[in-house]
C-alpha positions as CSV (number, residue, x, y, z in Angstrom):
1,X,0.0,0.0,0.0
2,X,1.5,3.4,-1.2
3,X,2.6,5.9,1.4
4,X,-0.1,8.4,2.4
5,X,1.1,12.3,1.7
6,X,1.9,14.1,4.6
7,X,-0.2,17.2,5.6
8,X,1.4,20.2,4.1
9,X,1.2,23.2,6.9
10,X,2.3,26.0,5.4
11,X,3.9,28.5,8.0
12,X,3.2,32.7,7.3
13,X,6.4,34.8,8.3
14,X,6.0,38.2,8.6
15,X,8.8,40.7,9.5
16,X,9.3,41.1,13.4
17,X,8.2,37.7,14.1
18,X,7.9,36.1,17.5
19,X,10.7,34.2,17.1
20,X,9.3,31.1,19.0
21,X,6.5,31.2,16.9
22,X,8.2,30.2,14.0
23,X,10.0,27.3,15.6
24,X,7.0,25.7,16.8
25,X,4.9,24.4,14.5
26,X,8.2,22.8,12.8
27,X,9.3,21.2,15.8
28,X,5.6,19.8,17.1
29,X,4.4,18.7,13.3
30,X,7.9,17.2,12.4
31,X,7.4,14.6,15.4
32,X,4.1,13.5,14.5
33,X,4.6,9.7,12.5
34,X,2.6,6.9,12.2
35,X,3.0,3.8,14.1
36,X,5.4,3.2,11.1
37,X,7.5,5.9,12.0
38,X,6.2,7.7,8.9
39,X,6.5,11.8,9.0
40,X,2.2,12.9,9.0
41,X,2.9,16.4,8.3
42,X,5.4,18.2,5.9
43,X,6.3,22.3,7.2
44,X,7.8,25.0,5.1
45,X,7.7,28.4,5.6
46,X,6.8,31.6,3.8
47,X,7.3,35.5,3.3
48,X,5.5,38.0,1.1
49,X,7.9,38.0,-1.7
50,X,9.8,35.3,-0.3
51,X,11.9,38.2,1.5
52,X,14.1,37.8,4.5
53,X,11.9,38.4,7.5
54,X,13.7,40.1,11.0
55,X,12.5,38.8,14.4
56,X,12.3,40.9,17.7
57,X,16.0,38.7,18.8
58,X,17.7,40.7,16.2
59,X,18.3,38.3,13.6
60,X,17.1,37.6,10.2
61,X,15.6,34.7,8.1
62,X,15.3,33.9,4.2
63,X,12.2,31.4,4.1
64,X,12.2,29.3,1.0
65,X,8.6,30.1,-0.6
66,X,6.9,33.3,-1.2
67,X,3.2,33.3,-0.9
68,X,2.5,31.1,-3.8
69,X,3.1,28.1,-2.1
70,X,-0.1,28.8,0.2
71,X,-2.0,27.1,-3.0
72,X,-0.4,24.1,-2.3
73,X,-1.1,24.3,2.0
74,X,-3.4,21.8,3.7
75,X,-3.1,23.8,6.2
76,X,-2.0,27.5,6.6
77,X,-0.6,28.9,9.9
78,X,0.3,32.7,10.9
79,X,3.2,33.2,13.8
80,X,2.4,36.1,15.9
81,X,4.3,39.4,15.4
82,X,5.7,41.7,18.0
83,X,5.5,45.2,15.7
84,X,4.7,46.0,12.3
85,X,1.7,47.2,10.3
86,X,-1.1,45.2,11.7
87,X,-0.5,46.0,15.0
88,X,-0.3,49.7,14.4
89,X,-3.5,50.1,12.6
90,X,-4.9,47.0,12.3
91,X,-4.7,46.3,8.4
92,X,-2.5,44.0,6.2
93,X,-1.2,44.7,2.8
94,X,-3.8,43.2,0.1
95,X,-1.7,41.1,-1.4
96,X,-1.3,39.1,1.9
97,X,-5.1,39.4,2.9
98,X,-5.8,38.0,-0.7
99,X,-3.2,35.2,-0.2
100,X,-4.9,34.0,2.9
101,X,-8.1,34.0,2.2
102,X,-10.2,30.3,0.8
103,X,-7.7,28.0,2.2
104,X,-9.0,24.8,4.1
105,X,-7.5,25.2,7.2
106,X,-5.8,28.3,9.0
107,X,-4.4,28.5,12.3
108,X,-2.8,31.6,14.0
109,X,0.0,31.2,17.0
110,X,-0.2,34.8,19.6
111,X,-0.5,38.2,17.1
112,X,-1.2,35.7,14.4
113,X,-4.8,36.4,15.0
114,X,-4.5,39.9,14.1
115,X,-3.1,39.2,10.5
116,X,-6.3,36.5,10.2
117,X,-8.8,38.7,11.5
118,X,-7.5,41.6,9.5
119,X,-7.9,39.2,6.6
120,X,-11.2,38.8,7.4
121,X,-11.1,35.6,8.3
122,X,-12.3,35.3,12.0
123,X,-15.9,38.1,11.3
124,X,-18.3,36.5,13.6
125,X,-16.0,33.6,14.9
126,X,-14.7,32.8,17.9
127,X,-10.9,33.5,18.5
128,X,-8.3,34.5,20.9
129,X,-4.7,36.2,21.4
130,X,-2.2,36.9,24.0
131,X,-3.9,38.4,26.7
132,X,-1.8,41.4,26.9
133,X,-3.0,42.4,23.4
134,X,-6.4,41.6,23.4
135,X,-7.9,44.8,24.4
136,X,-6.4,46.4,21.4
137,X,-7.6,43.3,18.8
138,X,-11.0,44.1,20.3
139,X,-10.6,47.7,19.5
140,X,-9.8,47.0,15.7
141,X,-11.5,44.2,15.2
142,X,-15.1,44.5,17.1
143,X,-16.9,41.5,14.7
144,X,-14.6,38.9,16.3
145,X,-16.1,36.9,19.4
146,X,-12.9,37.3,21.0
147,X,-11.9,35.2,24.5
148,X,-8.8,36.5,25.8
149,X,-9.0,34.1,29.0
150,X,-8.2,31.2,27.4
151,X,-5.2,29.0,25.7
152,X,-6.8,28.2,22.0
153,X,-10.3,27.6,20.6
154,X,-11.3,25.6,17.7
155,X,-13.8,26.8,15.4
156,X,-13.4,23.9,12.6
157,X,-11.2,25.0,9.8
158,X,-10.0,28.4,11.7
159,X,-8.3,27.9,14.9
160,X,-6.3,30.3,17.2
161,X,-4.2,30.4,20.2
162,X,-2.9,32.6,23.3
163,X,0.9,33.4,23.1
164,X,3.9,31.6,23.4
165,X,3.6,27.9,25.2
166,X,0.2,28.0,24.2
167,X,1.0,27.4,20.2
168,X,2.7,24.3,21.5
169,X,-0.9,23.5,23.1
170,X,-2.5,24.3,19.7
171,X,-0.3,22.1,17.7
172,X,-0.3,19.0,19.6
173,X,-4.6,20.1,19.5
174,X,-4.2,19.7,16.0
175,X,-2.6,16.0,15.7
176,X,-4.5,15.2,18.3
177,X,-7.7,16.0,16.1
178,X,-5.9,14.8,12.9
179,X,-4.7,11.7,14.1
180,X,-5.9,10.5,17.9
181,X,-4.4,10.9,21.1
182,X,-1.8,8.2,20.7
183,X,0.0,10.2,17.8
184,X,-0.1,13.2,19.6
185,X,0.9,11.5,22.7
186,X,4.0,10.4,21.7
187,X,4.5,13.6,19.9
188,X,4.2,15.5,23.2
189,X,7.2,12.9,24.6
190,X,8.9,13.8,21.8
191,X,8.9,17.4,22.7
192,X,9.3,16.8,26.2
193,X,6.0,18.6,26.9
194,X,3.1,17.7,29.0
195,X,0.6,16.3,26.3
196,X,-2.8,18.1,27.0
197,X,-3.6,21.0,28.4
198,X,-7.1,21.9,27.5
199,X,-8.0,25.0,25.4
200,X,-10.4,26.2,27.6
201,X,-7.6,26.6,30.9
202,X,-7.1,30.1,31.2
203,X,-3.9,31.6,30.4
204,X,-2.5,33.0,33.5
205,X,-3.2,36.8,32.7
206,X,-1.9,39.3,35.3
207,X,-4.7,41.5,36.5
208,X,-2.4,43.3,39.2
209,X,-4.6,44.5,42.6
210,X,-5.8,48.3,42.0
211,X,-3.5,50.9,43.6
212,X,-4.4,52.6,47.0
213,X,-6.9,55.8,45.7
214,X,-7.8,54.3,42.2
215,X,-10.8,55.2,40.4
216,X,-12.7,58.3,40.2
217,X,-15.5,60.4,42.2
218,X,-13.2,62.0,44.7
219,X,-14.8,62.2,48.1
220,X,-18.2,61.2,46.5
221,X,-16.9,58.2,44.7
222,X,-16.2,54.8,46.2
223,X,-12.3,54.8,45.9
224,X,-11.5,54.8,49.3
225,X,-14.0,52.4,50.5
226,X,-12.5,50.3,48.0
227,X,-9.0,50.7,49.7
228,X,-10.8,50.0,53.0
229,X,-11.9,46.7,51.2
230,X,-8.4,45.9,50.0
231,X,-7.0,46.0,53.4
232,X,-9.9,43.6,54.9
233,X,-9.7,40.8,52.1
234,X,-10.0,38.4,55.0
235,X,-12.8,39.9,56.8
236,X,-16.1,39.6,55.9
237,X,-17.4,42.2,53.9
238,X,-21.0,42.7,53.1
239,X,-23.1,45.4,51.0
240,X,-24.6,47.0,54.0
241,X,-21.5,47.0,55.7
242,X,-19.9,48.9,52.4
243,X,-22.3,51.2,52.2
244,X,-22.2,52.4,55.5
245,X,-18.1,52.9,55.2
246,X,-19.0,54.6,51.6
247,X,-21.7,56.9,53.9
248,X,-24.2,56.4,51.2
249,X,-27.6,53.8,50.7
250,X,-27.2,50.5,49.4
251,X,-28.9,51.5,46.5
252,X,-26.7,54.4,45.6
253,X,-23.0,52.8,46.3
254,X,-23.9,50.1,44.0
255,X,-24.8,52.4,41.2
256,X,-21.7,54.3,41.5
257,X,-19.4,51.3,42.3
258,X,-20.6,50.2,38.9
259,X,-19.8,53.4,37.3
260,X,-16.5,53.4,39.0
261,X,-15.5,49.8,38.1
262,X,-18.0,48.4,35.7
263,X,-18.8,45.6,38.0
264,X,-20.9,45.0,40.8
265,X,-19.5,45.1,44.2
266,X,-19.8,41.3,44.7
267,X,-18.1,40.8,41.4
268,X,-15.2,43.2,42.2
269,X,-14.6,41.8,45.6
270,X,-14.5,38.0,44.5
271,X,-11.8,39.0,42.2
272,X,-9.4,41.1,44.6
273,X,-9.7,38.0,46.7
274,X,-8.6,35.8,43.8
275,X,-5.7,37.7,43.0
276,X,-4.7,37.6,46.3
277,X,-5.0,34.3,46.7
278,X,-2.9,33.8,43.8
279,X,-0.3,35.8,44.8
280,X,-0.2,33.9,48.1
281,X,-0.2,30.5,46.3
282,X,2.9,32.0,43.9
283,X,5.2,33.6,46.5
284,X,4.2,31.9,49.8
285,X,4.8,28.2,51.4
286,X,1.4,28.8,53.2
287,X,-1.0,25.7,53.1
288,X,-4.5,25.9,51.1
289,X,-6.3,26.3,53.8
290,X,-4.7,29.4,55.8
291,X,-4.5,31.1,51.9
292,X,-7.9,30.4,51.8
293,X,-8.3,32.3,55.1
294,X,-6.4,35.3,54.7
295,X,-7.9,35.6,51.1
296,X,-11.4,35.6,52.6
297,X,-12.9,32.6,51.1
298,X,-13.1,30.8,54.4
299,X,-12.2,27.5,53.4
300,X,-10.2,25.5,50.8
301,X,-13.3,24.3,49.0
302,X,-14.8,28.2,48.4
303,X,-11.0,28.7,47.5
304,X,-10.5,25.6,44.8
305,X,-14.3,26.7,43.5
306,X,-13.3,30.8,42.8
307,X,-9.8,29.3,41.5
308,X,-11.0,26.8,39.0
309,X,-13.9,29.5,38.0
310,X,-11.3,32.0,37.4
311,X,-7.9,30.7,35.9
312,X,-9.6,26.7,35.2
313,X,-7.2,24.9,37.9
314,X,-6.5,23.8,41.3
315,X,-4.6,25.8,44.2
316,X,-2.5,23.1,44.3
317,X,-1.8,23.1,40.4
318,X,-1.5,26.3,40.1
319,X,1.2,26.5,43.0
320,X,3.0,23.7,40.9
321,X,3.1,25.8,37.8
322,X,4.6,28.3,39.7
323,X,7.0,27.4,42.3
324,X,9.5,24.5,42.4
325,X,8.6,21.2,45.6
């Protein structure tokens, strides 16, 4: 029986690259073989004009294809970029946007997303991006669904991911998908990676705790009572008790706390307490429990329940990822 062709993923350069980008989706494809040992997917890599492309490390490289070979992809996928015209102003060169369009599979690693979405590609779709620069893809581009919480999401033949380690998560997705878990298993060995993290765990974005006297209104705002409430984390805190520090009705320190913060008070406390907790977890040998305390959630099971809601993992995990036994 004749060999089956590999997939052909065709990889999108574009001048200041992420350099990381570029290396992996030919390092996690090129260990993907059959129980065989055959190769499943074949990468190459292009430029507009087959030109050399510069990365934000300071050097340089001369892909081997110019966009013409995008006729022959299976797949097309678009590194993320860390300057450059489509992160200025949000547009692409036509020539490009022409190139990526009708193709039967496209994937975006980062920035990537903004070259696809100012492509047209992801109007109406679900997507996400590094977390630092979603708030400006949501500016340019308000017809994407956009998810910034999250690693990658799969929309069928238009798939995108959150920065960095998470195009490793979205490539190993992809033979998964292609080809079953045991493929991409060994894959992952191969790459010396853990082999699933699911798309939906939230990249670890860092929302740092409001500064002492943020917000707006003055003496009439709720600024300082929302000082008062970052000092008593671990105290309980209810909206009676707030509005009497605030020195206004329930009914009118909610309205302006919402003005002031775009959230309810509830809302806004639940995540201070989070972020705290987190911190704790990250820079602390305390157990679960007494973090739990001293973030106000009382126990570890409130504390594992607000976690998992908010970043998709454990206290315990989440300690792993960030501190060494």
């Amino acid at each position: 029986m004749p060999q089956q062709m590999a997939h052909r993923i065709v990889v999108v350069v574009l001048d200041e690259f992420a350099p990381l980008d570029l290396g992996v989706p030919g390092q996690v494809f090129w260990t993907a073989e059959s129980p065989a040992g055959e190769k499943l997917y074949e990468v190459v890599t292009c430029s507009p004009g087959r030109a050399p492309v510069r990365c934000s490390a300071g050097y340089s490289v001369l892909p081997d294809h110019g966009l013409d070979v995008l006729d022959s992809a299976d797949t097309v996928l678009v590194t993320g970029v860390h300057g450059g015209q489509v992160l200025r102003d949000g547009t692409i060169p036509g020539e490009l946007r022409e190139a990526l369009r009708g193709r039967p599979r496209v994937m975006s690693i980062c920035t990537g997303a903004y070259v696809l979405a100012a492509a047209g590609l992801l109007d109406g779709r679900r997507a996400t991006t590094h977390w630092r620069d979603a708030a400006r893809f949501a500016a340019f581009f308000p017809q994407v669904k956009l998810d910034p919480d999250v690693l990658f999401i799969d929309d069928g033949d238009v798939l995108t991911s959150a920065g960095v380690a998470a195009g490793l998560d979205l490539c190993l997705h992809v033979i998964r998908r292609d080809h079953g878990s045991e493929v991409a298993n060994r894959a992952a060995r191969r790459c010396v990676m853990p082999s699933w993290r699911e798309g939906g765990q939230a990249q670890y974005i860092e929302r740092p705790l409001p500064p002492a006297g943020g917000g707006t209104g003055g003496g009439t705002g709720t600024a300082a009572t929302r000082d008062w409430m970052l000092s008593r984390l671990d105290a309980p805190l209810d909206l009676e008790a707030l509005a009497g520090h605030a020195g206004m009705s329930v009914r009118t320190f909610t309205r302006r706390f919402r003005e002031e913060t775009a959230m309810s008070p509830a809302r806004w406390l639940i995540r201070q307490r989070v972020e705290h907790a987190r911190r704790l977890l990250e820079t602390t040998d305390l157990g679960v429990e007494e973090v739990a305390r001293r973030a106000g959630f009382g126990s570890a099971v409130s504390l594992r329940q607000h976690l998992h809601a908010a970043v998709g993992v454990s206290p315990l995990a989440y300690r792993h990822t960030f501190r060494r036994a």
